[in-house]
LOMIGU-507037 format. One line per 5 residues: their letters; for each residue x, y, z of C-alpha. Coordinates in steps of 0.1 Angstrom, whole numbers. Example, Ala and Ser with C-alpha at 12.3 -4.5 7.8 and 13.67 -1.06 7.14 Angstrom:
% residues 2
as) 123/-45/78 | 137/-11/71
% end
This chain:
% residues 419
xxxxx) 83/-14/-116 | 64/10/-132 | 43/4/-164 | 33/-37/-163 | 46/-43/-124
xxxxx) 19/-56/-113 | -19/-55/-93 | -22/-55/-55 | -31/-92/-56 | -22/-123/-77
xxxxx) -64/-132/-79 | -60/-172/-75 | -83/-178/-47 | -69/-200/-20 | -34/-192/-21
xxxxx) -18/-161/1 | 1/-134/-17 | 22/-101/-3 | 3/-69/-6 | 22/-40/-10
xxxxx) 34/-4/-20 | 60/-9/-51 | 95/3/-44 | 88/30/-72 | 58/46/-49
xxxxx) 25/28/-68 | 4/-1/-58 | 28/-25/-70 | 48/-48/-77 | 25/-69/-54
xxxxx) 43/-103/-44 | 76/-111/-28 | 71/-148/-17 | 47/-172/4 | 44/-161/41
xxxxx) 48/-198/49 | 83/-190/41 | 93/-163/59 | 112/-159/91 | 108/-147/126
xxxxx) 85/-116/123 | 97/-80/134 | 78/-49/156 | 60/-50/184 | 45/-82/180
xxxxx) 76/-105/191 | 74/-117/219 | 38/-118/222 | 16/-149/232 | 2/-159/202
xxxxx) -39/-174/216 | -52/-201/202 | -80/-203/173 | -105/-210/199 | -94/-179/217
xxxxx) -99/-164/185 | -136/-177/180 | -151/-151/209 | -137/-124/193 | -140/-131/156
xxxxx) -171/-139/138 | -201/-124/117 | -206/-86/114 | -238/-71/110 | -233/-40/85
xxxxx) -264/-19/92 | -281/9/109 | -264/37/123 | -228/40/147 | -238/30/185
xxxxx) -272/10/172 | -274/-23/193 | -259/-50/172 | -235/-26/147 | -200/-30/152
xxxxx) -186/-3/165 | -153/12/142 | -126/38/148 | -111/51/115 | -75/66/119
xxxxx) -62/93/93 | -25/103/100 | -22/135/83 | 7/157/78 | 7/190/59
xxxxx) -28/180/43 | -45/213/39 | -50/208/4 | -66/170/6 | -80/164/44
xxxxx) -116/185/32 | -126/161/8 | -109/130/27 | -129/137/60 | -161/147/39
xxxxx) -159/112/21 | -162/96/56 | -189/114/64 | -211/101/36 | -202/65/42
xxxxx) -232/40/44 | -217/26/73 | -206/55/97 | -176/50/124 | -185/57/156
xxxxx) -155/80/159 | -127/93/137 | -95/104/150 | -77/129/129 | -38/128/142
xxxxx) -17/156/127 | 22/148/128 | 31/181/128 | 20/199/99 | 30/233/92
xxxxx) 3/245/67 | -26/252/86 | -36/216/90 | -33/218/128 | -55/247/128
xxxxx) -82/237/104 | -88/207/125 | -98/226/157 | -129/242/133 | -136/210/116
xxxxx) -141/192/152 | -165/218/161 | -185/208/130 | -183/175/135 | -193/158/166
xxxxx) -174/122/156 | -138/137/146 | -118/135/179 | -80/158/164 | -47/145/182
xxxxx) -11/159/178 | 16/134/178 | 53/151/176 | 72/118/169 | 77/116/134
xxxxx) 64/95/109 | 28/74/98 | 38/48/122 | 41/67/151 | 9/89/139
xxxxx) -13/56/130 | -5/45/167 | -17/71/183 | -50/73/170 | -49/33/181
xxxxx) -42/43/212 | -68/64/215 | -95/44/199 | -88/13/223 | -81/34/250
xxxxx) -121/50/247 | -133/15/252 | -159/-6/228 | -138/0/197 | -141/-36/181
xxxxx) -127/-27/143 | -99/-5/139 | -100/11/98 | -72/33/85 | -74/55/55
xxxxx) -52/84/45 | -53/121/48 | -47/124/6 | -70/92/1 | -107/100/-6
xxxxx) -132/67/0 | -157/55/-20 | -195/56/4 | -193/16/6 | -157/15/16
xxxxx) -162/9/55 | -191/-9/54 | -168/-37/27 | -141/-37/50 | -163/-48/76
xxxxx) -183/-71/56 | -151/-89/47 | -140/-95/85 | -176/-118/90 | -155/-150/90
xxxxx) -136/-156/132 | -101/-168/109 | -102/-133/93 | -79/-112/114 | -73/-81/90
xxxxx) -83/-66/55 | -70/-46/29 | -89/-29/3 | -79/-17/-33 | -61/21/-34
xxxxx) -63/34/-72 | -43/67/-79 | -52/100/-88 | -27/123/-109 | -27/160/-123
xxxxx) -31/179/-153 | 10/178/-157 | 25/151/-176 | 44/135/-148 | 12/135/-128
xxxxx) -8/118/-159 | 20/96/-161 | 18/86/-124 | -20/84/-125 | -19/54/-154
xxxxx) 5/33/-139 | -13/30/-104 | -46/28/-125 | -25/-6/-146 | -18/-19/-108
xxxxx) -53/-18/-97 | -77/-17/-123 | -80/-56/-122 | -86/-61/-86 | -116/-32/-88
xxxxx) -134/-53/-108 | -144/-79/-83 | -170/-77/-60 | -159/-102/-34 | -134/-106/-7
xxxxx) -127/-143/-14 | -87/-141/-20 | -64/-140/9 | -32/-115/11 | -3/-112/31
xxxxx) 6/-71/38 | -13/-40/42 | -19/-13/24 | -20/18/55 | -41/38/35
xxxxx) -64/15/31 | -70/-11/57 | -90/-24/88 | -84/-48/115 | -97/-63/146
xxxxx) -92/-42/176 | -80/-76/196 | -56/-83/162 | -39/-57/169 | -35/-63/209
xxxxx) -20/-95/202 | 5/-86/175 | 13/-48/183 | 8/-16/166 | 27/-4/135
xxxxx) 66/-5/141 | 81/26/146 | 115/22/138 | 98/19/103 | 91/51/83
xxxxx) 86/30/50 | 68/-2/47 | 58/-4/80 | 21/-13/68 | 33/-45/52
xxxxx) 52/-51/84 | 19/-51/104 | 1/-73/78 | 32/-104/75 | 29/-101/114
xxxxx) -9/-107/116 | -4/-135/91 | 22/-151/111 | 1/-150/142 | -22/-175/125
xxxxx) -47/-152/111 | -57/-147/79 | -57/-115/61 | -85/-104/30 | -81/-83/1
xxxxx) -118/-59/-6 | -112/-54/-42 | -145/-35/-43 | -135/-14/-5 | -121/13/-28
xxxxx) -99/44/-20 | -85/71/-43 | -47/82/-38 | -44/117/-48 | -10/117/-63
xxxxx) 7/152/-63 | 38/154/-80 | 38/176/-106 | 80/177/-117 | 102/151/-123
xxxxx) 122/159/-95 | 88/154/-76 | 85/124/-89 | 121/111/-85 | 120/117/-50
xxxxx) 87/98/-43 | 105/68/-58 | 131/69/-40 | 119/74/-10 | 107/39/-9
xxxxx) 141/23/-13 | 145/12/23 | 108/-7/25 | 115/-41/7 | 149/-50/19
xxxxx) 137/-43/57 | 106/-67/51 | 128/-96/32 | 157/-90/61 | 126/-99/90
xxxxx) 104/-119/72 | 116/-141/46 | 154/-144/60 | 176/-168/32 | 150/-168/3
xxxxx) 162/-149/-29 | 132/-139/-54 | 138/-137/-90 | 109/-116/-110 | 106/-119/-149
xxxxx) 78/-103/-166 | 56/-97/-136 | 60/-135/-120 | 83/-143/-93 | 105/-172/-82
xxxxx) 114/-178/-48 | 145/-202/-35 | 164/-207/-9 | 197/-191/-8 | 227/-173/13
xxxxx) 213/-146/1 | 183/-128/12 | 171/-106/-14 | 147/-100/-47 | 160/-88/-83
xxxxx) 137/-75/-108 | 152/-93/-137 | 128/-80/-170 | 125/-40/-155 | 134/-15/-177
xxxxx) 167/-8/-161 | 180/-41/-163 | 169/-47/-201 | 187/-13/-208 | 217/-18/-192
xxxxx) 221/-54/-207 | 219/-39/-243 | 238/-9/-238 | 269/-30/-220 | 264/-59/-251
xxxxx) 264/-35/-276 | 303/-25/-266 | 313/-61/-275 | 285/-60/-306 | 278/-28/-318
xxxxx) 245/-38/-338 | 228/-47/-305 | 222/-9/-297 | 204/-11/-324 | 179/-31/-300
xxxxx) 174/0/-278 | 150/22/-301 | 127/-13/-311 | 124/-20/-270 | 115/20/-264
xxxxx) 86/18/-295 | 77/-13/-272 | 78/0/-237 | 61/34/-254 | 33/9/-276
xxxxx) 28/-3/-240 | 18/32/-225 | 2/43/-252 | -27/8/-252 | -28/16/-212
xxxxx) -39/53/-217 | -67/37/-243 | -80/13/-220 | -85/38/-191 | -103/66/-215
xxxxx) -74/93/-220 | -57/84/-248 | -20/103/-252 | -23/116/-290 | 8/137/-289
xxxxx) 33/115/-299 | 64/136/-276 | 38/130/-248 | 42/94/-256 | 79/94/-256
xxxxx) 81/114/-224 | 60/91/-204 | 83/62/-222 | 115/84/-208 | 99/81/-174
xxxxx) 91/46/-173 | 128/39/-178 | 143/69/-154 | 112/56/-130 | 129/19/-128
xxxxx) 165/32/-129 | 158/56/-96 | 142/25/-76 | 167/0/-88 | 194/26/-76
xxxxx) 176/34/-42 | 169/-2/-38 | 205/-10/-39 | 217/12/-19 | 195/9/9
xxxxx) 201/-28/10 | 234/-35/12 | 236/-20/50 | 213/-38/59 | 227/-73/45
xxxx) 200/-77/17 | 201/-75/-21 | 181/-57/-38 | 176/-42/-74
% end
């Protein structure tokens, strides 16, 4: 959690890994356990005949990546962008995909009800732009909103790739046509790309700008989709239109996490899943208070013990300093053992029977703050105030409590363990 949780992807090519949205709001922590482990999968793909891998070959195989939308021989993708009260980001996300070097053939816009002149905007913008097809879904949330544009795009016919980015996500001109070259293998069902964040001015927003830099900055070096993953990222994904009408849409009984639902259930369908480090999209992150920023975390609370109670039933995952180990157990659940929280609450409880171990507490703060501070170096804005420094350290630690707190509580109901 927070500062040193983690990339999208554990790089070690051959071996599959969970991608997904950390319980404190950022890229990661990335990896909860093998998919080879988990249980019977959840959402609308139960149920469903699973085909065959030579079923698989006439719809899979190698993409050709150029030309323009509709040319004979391009594949022909629908990007999704669920939007809700995104006046202030949609512009520049739509504009992005307008540039691409590979164009979609359509892009449906599905507003979820906003109530800042998003719905209203978009009637203009459709005008302008002959490809953006606007829908309004009233069911709440980004699973019920990313289905609908699904719906839509395979309803239209000839869709064959089905890309999602989001409405506060702006992507880089190559990212479609990476996604797409990543699907040119028939075993490669889906792929996720790499999602780096974008703060504010404010401290809290600098803050939250450095640690989803630390989780991606690693993967964004590599140029090459050669390391499997197990989970998507919504924001930035894209999957075979038949994928998806053989495991289901996103489940909408989900509100959080239901992107790494959709991802563990194309896995265990038999397909394999990529991660694009180089498919790039930039998460504009807005929280500008602490109460902002509280909020966001907890929020995400109710994502990991849902996916460890339908995938990965009776396995209990122990992380220590960014690595996790995975047994099997009565207990379903994950415990971030070396997080801020945990090391804080172990010295302040010793130091009741030992009063010199609070001592510990300011030495393991110039450490979590030393930590920060070589971070902000290494992405080129350097914190030189030094009650910057220990602010952002204040936040690490309030960061971890607040998902450690919201993790607990939202797992217990639901027979999980989770802090």
């Amino acid at each position: 959690m927070g500062i040193g949780s983690g990339g999208l992807v554990r790089r070690v090519p051959g071996r599959s890994h969970l991608v997904c949205r950390a319980e404190t709001g950022g890229p990661g922590p990335a990896t909860v356990g093998s998919p080879r482990h988990g249980g019977t999968s959840g959402g609308g793909g139960r149920g469903r005949e699973r085909a065959g891998l030579s079923g698989r070959a006439e719809t899979g195989g190698a993409v050709s990546v150029s030309g323009e939308a509709g040319e004979r021989g391009m594949p022909q993708v629908a990007v999704v962008v669920p939007v809700y009260n995104g006046r202030a980001t949609l512009p520049r996300c739509l504009e992005a995909l307008r540039e691409q070097t590979l164009p979609a053939a359509t892009v449906y816009v599905v507003d979820n009800g906003s109530v800042d002149g998003t719905w209203e905007w978009l009637q203009e913008e459709q005008v302008r732009w002959e490809r953006v097809r606007v829908l309004r879904e009233t069911r709440r949330g980004p699973a019920a909103a990313r289905n609908a544009g699904i719906r839509a795009a395979l309803g239209a016919g000839g869709v064959e790739f089905v890309a999602f980015v989001d409405a506060d996500c702006v992507a880089d001109r190559l990212w479609l046509e990476r996604l797409i070259r990543a699907l040119d293998q028939r075993k490669v069902g889906a792929v996720t790309g790499c999602v780096q964040g974008v703060g504010n001015e404010t401290l809290v927003g600098r803050y939250t700008a450095l640690v989803a830099w630390e989780a991606s900055r690693a993967d964004a070096v590599v140029d090459r989709a050669d390391y499997t993953a197990v989970g998507l990222a919504g924001c930035n994904a894209c999957l075979r239109a038949s994928v998806l009408k053989e495991v289901g849409l996103f489940d909408e009984r989900l509100w959080i996490s239901e992107d790494w639902d959709l991802g563990l259930r194309v896995v265990e369908a038999g397909w394999e899943l990529r991660y694009a480090a180089a498919a790039v999209v930039r998460h504009q992150y807005l929280e500008r208070t602490v109460r902002e920023l509280v909020g966001r975390v907890a929020k995400y609370g109710p994502g990991r013990p849902a996916i460890l109670r339908r995938h990965f039933r009776r396995r209990l995952f122990l992380w220590a300093a960014g690595r996790a180990v995975a047994c099997r157990s009565p207990i379903t659940g994950s415990v971030q053992v070396t997080s801020p929280d945990k090391i804080t609450a172990l010295l302040a409880l010793a130091g009741f029977r030992w009063p010199w171990v609070w001592a510990l507490l300011l030495p393991y703060g110039v450490y979590l703050g030393e930590r920060i501070r070589m971070l902000s170096l290494r992405q080129g804005s350097p914190i030189s105030s030094p009650w910057q420094l220990a602010a952002m350290t204040g936040l690490n630690v309030l960061e971890s409590y607040v998902a450690a707190a919201s993790l607990l509580v939202h797992s217990i109901p639901q027979g999980v363990f989770c802090v």
